[in-house]
N, C-alpha and C positions, 0 to 999 in steps of 0.2 A: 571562497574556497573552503576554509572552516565549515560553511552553513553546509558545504554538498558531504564535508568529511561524516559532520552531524546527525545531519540524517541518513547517508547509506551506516552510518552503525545503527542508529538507531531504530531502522529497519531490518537489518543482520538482527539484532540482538532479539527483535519480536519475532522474527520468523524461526529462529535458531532458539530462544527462551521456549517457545512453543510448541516445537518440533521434540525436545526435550522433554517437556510437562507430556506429551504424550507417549513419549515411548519407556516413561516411568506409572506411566496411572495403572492401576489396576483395571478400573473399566474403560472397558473399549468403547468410546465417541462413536454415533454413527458412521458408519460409512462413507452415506450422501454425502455425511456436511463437511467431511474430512476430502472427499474429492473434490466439494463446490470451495473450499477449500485452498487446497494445491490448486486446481484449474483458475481462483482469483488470481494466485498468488504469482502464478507461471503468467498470468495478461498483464496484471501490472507492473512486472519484468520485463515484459515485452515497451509495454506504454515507455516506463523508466530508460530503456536501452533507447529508445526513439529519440527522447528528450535531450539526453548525453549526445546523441550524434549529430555533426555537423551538415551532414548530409539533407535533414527534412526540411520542410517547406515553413514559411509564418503558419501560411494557415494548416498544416496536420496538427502544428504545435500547439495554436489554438485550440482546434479541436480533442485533441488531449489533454491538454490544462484546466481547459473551461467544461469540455462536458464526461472524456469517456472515460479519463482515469475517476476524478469525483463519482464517477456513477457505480463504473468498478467497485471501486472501492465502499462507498457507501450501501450500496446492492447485494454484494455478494462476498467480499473479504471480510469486512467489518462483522455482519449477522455472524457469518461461519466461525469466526476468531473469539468470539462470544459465546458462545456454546460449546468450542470446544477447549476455552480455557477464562471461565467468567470469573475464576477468584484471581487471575492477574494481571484483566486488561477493564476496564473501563468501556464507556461509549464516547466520554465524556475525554477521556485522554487518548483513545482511538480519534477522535474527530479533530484535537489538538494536532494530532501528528499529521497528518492530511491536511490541513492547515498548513504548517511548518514547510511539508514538501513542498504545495504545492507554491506558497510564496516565494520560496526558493529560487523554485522553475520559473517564475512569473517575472521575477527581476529578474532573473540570467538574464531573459529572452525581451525582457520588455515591453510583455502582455497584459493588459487588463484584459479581465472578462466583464461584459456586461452585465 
């Protein structure tokens, strides 16, 4: 229970730190990469909201743990979150936190991935 308190702040605080750093910067971030952006940001809500509910199957939950949130997130949140705010996230502490979740998820549910 602590691990899930953990990381939903810890994911408020990246998505809300950064939502913040931009609506203070004087230059304005692409576009693109502020939409590809929100549009990660709004899947892996999606994914995250699937995972919390009791309702999904073993296997979606596999398939989110093991391939589409990792992918999400390494594809398209991760690049976009770097570019539009590189003096205060990492790649290297981006990947820790994705890590963190997704072991999380992994013992909730009792999945290894291959």
């Amino acid at each position: 229970m602590k691990n899930r308190i953990l990381i939903t702040v810890l994911m408020s605080v990246a998505i809300c730190g950064c939502q913040k750093q931009q609506a203070e910067s004087s230059a304005k971030p692409d576009s693109n990469i502020r939409a590809q952006f929100e549009q990660s940001d709004n899947q892996l809500s999606v994914y995250l909201d699937k995972l919390d509910s009791s309702t999904i199957s073993i296997e979606e939950r596999i398939r989110i743990l093991c391939n589409q949130y990792p992918e999400e997130y390494k594809n398209n949140y991760m690049p976009a979150l770097l570019q539009l705010a590189p003096q205060e996230y990492t790649e290297k502490d981006l990947l820790r936190d994705l890590d963190n979740a997704l072991n999380f998820y992994k013992q909730k549910a009792n999945i290894q991935c291959s």
